[in-house]
N, C-alpha and C positions, 0 to 999 in steps of 0.2 A: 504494500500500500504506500502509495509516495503521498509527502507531508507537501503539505500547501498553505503557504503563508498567508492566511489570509486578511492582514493586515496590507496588503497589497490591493487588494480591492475597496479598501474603507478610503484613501482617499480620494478615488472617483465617487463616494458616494458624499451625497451634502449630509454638510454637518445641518444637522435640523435644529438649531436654537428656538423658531417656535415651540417645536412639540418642547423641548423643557420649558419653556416659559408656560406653556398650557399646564404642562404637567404638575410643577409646584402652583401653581394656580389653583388650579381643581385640586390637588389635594389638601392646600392648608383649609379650603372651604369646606372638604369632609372630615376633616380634622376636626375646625370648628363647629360644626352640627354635630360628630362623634361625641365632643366634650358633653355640647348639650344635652344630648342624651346618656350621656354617663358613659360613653364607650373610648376606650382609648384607641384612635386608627394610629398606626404606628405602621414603619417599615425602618429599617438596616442606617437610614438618615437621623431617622428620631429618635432611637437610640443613641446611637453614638451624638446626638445633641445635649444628651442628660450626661454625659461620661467623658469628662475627660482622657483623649487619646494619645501613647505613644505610636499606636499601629490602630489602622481601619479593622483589621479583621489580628486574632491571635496569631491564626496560622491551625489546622489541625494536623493529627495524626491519622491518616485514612490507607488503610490499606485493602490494595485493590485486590482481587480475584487471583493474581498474576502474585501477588506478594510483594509488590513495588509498595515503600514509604511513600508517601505526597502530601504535599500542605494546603492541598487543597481538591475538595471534591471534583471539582470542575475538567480536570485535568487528570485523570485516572487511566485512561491510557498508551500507550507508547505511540499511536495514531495518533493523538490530539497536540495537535501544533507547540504548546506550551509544557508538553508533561517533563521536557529535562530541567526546565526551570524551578517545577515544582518537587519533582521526585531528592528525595534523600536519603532514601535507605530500603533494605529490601529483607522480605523474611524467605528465609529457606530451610532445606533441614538440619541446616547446621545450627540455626537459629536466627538471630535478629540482628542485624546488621545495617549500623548507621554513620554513613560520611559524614562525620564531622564537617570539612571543608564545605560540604553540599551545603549542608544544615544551615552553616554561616552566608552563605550566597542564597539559601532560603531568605532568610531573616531581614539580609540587607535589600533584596531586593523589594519585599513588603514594607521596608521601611520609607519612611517621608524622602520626597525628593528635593534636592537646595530650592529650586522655586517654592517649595511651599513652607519656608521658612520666614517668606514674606508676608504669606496670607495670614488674614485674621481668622479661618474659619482653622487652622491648622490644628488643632487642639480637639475639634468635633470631626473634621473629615479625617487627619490624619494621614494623610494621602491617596485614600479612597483605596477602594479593592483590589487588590494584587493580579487578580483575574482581569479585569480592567486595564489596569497598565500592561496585564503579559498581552492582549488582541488588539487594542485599540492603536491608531495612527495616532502622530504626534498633536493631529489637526483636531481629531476625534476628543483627543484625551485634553486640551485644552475647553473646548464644547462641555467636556464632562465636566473638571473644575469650573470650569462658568455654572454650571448646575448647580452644582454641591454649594456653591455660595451664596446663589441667589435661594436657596432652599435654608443654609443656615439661616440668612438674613431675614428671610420669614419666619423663621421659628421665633428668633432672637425679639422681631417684631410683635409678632404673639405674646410671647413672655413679658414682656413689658407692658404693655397694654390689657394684659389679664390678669395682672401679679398685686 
């Protein structure tokens, strides 16, 4: 099976900034109705807006069918464009076995990128999902932080106005 970058095809595609702008849009409104009905809506944003972040996601332990380590679901296996990024250790019958080195180019590369040492939402997005930055263009992944911002800043809006 041959591997296909498909970050190659995302910068022919538009980056769609309406559909975010619609999107935090419509959902801080169900948000707001949620509250009023007593329901918390919540997704992976509004968490990490209650929590202070060194990393968007921890990173798991997921071990695929193959016995491949990975730190992250999404990427489970050896076909999936990203899985050497994610993968760091493997089990076999010898037992369990973890690259170190890997682990650490796990870690770092889940970690905040120097651009987002600028931003004020750095603390809530934390440099957003690791999955994310392993598929998206650099065009795409800009588009994305534009989101993530404009979605803190409505929460942020929220909170102050309802506090």
């Amino acid at each position: 099976v041959k591997k296909i970058d498909i970050r190659l095809f995302y910068d022919e595609m538009d980056n769609d900034s309406e559909f975010y702008t619609t999107f935090v849009t419509s959902f801080i409104e169900t948000f707001n109705q949620g509250r009023q009905l007593g329901i918390l809506v919540a997704n992976s944003l509004v968490n990490s807006f209650f929590h202070i972040r060194e990393h968007y996601c921890v990173g798991e332990l997921c071990v695929t069918p193959e016995g491949d380590i990975v730190a992250c679901h999404r990427f489970s296996s050896k076909n999936d464009f990203a899985f050497n990024i994610f993968q760091y250790g493997i089990i076999d019958s010898a037992g369990v076995h973890i690259d170190l080195n890997k682990l650490d180019d796990v870690i770092r590369f889940r970690s905040k990128k120097e651009e987002c040492n600028k931003c004020f939402a750095k603390w809530n997005c934390a440099g957003g999902c690791s999955a994310i930055k392993a598929t998206l263009s650099q065009k795409q992944h800009k588009e994305y932080c534009n989101f993530m911002q404009n979605f803190i800043k409505k929460l942020l809006e929220y909170k102050l106005l309802n506090n």
